[in-house]
Backbone as CSV, one residue per row, in Angstrom:
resi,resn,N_x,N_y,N_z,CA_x,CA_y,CA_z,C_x,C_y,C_z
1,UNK,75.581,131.410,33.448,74.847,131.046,34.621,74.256,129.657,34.429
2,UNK,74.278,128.582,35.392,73.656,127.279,35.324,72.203,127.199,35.954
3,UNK,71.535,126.459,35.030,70.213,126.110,34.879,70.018,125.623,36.582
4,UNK,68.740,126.603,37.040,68.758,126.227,38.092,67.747,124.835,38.389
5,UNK,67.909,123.465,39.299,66.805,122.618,39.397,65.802,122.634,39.495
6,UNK,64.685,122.065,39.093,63.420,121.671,39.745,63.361,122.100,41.859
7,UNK,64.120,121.678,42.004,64.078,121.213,43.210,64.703,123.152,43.752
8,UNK,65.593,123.430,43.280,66.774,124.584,43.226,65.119,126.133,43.285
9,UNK,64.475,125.855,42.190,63.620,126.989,42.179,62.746,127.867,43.074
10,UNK,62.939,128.742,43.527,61.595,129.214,44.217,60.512,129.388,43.993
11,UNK,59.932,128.913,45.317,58.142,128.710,44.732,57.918,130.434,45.077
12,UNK,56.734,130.704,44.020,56.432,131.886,45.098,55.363,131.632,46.143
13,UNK,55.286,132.670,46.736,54.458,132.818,47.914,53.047,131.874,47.699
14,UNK,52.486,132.642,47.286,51.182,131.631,47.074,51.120,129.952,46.969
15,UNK,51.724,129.272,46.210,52.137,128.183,45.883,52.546,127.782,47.318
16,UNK,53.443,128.212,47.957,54.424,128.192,49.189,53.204,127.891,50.351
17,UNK,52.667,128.602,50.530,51.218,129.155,51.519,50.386,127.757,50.481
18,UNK,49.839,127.621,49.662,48.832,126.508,49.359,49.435,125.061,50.229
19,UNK,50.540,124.853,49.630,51.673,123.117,49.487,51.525,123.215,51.239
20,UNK,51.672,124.166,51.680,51.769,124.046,53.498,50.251,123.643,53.580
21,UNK,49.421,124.566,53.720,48.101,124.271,53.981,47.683,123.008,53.787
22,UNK,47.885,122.275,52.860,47.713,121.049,52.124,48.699,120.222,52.969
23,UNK,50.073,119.847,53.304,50.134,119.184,53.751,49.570,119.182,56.093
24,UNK,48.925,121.017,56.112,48.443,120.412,57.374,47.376,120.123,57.247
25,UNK,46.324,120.094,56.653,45.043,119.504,56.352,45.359,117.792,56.071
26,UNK,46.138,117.566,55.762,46.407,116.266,55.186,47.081,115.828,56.926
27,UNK,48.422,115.666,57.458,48.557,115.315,58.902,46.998,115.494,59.952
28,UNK,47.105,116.309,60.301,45.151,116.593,60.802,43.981,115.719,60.361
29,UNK,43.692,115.283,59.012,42.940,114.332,58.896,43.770,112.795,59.810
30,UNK,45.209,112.639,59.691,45.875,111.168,59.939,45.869,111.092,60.948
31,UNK,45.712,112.054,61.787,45.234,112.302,63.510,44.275,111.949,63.840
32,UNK,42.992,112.544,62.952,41.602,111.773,63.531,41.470,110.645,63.725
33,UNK,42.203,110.257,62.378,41.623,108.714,62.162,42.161,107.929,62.915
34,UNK,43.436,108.238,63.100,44.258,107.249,64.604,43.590,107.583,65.719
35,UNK,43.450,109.018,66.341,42.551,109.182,67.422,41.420,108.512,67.642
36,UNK,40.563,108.488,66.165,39.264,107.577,66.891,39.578,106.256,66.485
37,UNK,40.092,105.574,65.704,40.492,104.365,65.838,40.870,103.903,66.965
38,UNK,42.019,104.309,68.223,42.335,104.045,69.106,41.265,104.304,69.849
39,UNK,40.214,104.847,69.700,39.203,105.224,70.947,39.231,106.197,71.990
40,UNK,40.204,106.962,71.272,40.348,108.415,71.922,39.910,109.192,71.751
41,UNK,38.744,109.544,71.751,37.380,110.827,71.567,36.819,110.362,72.755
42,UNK,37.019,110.036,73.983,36.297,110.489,74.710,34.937,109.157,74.771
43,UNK,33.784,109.394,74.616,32.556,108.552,74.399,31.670,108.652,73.203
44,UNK,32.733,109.505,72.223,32.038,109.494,70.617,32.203,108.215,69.949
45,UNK,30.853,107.872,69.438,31.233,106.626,68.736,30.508,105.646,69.858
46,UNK,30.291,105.733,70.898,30.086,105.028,71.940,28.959,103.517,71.334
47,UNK,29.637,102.199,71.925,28.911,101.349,71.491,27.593,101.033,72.192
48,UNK,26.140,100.635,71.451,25.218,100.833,72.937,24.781,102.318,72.389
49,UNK,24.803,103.153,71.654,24.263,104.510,71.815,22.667,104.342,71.798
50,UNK,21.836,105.063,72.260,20.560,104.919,71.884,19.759,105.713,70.635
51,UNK,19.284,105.016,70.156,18.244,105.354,68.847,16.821,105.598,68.941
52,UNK,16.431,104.639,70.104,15.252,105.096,70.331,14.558,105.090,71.783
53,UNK,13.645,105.829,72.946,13.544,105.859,73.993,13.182,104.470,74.401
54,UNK,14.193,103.740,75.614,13.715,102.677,76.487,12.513,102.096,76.215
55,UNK,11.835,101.098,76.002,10.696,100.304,75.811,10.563,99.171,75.648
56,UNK,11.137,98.186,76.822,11.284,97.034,76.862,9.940,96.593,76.754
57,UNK,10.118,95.340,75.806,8.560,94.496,76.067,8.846,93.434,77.072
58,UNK,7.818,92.380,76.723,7.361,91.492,77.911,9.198,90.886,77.957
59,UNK,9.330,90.102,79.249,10.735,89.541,78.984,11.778,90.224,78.476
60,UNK,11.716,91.473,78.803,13.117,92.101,78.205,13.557,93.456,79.329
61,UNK,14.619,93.118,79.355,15.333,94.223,80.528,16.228,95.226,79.693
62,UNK,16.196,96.473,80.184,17.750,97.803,79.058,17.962,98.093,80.322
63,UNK,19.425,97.817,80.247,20.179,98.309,81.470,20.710,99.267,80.298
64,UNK,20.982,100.765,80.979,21.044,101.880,80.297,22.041,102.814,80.941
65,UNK,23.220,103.163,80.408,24.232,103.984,81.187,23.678,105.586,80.189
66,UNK,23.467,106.560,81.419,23.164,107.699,80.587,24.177,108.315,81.273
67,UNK,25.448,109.316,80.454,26.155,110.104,80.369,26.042,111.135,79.534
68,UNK,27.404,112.202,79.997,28.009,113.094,79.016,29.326,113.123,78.759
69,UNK,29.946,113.708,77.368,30.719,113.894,77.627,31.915,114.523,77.636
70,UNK,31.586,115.457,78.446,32.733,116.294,79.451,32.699,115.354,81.133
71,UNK,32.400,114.471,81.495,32.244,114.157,82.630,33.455,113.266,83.137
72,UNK,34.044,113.402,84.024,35.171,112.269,83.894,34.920,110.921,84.715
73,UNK,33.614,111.006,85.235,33.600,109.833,86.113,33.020,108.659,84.446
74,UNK,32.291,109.703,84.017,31.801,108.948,82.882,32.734,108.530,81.697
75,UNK,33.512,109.014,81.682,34.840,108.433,81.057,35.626,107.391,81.476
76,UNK,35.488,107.315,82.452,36.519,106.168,83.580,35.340,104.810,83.641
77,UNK,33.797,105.104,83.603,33.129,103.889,83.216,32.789,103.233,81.892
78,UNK,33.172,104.083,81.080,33.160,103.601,79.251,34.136,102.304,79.379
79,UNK,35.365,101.741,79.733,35.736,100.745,79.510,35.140,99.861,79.884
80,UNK,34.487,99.532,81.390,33.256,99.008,82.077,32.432,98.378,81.099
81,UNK,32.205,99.434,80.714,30.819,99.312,80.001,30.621,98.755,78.435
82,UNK,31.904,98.996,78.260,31.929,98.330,76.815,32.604,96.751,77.066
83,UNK,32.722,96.562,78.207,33.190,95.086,78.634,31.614,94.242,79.114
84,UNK,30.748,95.131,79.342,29.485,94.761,79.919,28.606,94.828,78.631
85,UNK,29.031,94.981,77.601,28.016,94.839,75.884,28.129,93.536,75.613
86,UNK,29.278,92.471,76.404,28.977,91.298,75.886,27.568,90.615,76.065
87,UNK,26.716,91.469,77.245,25.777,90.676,77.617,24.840,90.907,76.628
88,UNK,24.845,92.310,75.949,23.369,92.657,75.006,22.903,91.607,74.418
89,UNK,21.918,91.531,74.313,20.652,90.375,73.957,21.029,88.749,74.065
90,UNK,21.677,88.999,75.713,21.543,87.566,75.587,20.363,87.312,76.447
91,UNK,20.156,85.880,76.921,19.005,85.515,77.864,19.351,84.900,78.805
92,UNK,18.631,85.411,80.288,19.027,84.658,81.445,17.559,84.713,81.583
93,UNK,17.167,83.447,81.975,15.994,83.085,82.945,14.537,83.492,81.678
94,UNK,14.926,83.146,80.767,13.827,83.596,79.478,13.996,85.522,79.497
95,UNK,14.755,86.182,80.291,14.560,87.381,79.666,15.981,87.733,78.815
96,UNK,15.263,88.478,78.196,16.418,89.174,77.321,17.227,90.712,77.935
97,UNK,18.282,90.860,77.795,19.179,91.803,78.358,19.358,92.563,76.780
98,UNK,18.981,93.791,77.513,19.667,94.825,76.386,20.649,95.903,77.202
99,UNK,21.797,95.868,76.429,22.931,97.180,77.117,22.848,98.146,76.383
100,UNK,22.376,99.481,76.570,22.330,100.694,75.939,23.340,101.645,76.482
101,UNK,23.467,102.942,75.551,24.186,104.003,76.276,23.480,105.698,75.662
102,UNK,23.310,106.452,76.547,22.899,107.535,75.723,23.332,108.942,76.378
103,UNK,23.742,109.819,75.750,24.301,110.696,75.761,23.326,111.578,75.766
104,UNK,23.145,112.423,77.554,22.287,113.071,78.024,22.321,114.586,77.281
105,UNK,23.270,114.693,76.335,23.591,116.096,75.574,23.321,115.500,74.545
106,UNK,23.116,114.239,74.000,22.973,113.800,72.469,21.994,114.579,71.930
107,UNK,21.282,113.399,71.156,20.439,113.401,70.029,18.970,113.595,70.858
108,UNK,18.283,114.110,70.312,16.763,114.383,71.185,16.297,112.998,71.943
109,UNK,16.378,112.275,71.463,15.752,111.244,71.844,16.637,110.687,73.117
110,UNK,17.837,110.382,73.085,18.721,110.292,73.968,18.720,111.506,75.239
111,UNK,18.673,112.757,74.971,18.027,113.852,76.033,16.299,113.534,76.303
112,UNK,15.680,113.094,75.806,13.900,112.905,76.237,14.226,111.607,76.772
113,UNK,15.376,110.651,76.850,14.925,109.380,77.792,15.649,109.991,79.103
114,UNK,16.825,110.611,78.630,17.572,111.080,79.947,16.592,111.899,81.165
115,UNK,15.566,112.991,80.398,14.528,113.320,81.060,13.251,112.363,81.359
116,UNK,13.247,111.330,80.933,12.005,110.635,81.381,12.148,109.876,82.443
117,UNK,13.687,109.532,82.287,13.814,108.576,83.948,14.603,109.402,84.669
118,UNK,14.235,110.645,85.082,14.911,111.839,86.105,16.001,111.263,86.399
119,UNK,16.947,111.894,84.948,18.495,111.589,85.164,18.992,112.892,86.068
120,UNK,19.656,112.525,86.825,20.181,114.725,87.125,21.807,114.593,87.391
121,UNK,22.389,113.191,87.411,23.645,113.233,87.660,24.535,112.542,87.108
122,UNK,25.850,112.253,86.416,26.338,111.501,85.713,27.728,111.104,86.233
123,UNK,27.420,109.752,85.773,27.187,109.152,85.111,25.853,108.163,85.846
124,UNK,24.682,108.140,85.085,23.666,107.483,85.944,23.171,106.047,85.288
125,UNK,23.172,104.820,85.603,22.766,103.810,85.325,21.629,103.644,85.966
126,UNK,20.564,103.083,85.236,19.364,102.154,85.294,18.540,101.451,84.623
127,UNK,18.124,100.343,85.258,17.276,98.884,84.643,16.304,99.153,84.774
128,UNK,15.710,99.091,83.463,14.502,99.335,82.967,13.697,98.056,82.691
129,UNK,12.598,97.778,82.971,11.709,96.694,82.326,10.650,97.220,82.301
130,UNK,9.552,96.477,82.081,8.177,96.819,81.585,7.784,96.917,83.015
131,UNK,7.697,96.315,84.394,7.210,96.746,85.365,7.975,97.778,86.040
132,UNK,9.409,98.176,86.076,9.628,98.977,86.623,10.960,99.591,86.228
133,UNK,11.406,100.474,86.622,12.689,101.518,86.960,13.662,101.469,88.211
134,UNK,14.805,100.463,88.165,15.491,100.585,89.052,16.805,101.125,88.717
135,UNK,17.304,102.405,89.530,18.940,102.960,89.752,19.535,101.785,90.366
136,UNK,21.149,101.892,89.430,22.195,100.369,90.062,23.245,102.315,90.647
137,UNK,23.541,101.428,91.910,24.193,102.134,92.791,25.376,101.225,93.171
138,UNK,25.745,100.100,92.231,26.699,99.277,92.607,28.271,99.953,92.174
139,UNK,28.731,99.162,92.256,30.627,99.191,91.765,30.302,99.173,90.475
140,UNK,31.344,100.340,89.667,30.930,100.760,88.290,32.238,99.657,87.576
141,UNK,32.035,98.230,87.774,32.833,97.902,87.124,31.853,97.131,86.110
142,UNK,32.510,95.968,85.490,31.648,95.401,84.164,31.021,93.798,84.530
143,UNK,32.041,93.663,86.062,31.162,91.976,86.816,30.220,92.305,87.473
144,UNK,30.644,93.491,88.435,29.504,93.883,89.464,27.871,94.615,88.485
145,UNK,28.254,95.353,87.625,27.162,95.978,87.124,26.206,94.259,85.776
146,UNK,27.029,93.863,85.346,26.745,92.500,85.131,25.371,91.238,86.148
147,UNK,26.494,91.161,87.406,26.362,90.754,88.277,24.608,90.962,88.570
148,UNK,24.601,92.135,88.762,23.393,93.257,89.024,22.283,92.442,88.132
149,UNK,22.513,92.573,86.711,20.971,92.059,86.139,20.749,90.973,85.794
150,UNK,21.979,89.849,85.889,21.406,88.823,85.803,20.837,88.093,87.057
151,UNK,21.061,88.860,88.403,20.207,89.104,89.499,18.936,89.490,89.376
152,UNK,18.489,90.587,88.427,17.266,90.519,88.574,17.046,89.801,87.305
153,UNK,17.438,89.949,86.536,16.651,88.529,85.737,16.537,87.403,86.177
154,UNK,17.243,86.672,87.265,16.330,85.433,87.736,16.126,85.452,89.084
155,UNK,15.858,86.516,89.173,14.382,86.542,90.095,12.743,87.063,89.756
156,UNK,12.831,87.488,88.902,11.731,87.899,87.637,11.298,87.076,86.654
């Protein structure tokens, strides 16, 4: 009888059942990482997330997109909106622009701002400053919502 190969041998079962497991744990990790690399999770990762509740000082405006996400309108404004981060902290008219984003299911703090400026529908944008709270009810694109605060920054 000839020596059977390396390659020729049967694994047994166990071995058989591990080497599989292992290589789908291994494909499954190479998925994530392309998935969120490409930016396909949805609004995880989202740039702009918030860390801490709204509190603009003197001269400073947070235009603030609060979502979730399972929402699809709020999915369809994430490109928007990450085209509208070029503005974060720049200055029009001596104020400063901040672009935030917070996830009304997030992190506590991100749910306690969502409740402090009576969010109830999503995807909801609003400009915040030290005198006041205004909802943008404009075109959810990234010129028009743009457009929007460097409007009120120079008129303020």
């Amino acid at each position: 009888m000839a020596k059977k190969g390396i390659l020729a041998r049967k694994m047994k079962k166990p071995e058989c059942a591990a080497m599989v497991a292992l290589v789908v744990v291994i494909l499954m990790v190479g998925v994530y990482f392309l998935v969120k690399k490409n930016k396909l999770l949805g609004m995880e990762g989202f740039d702009g997330s918030m860390n801490e509740k709204p509190n603009p000082g003197e001269k400073e405006v947070i235009f603030v997109l609060f979502f979730v996400d399972w929402c699809p309108h709020c999915k369809t404004v994430k490109p928007e909106w990450e085209k509208l981060m070029k503005l974060n902290n720049t200055k029009v008219n001596g104020n400063t622009i901040k672009i935030q984003a917070a996830n009304a299911e997030g992190s506590q703090v991100e749910k306690d701002a969502a409740r402090d400026n009576n969010v109830e529908g999503y995807p909801t944008i609003k400009l915040i400053s030290q005198s006041q709270v205004l909802d943008y009810n404009g075109a959810r694109n990234a010129e028009e919502m743009g457009k929007f605060v460097k409007d009120y920054c120079n008129k303020n």
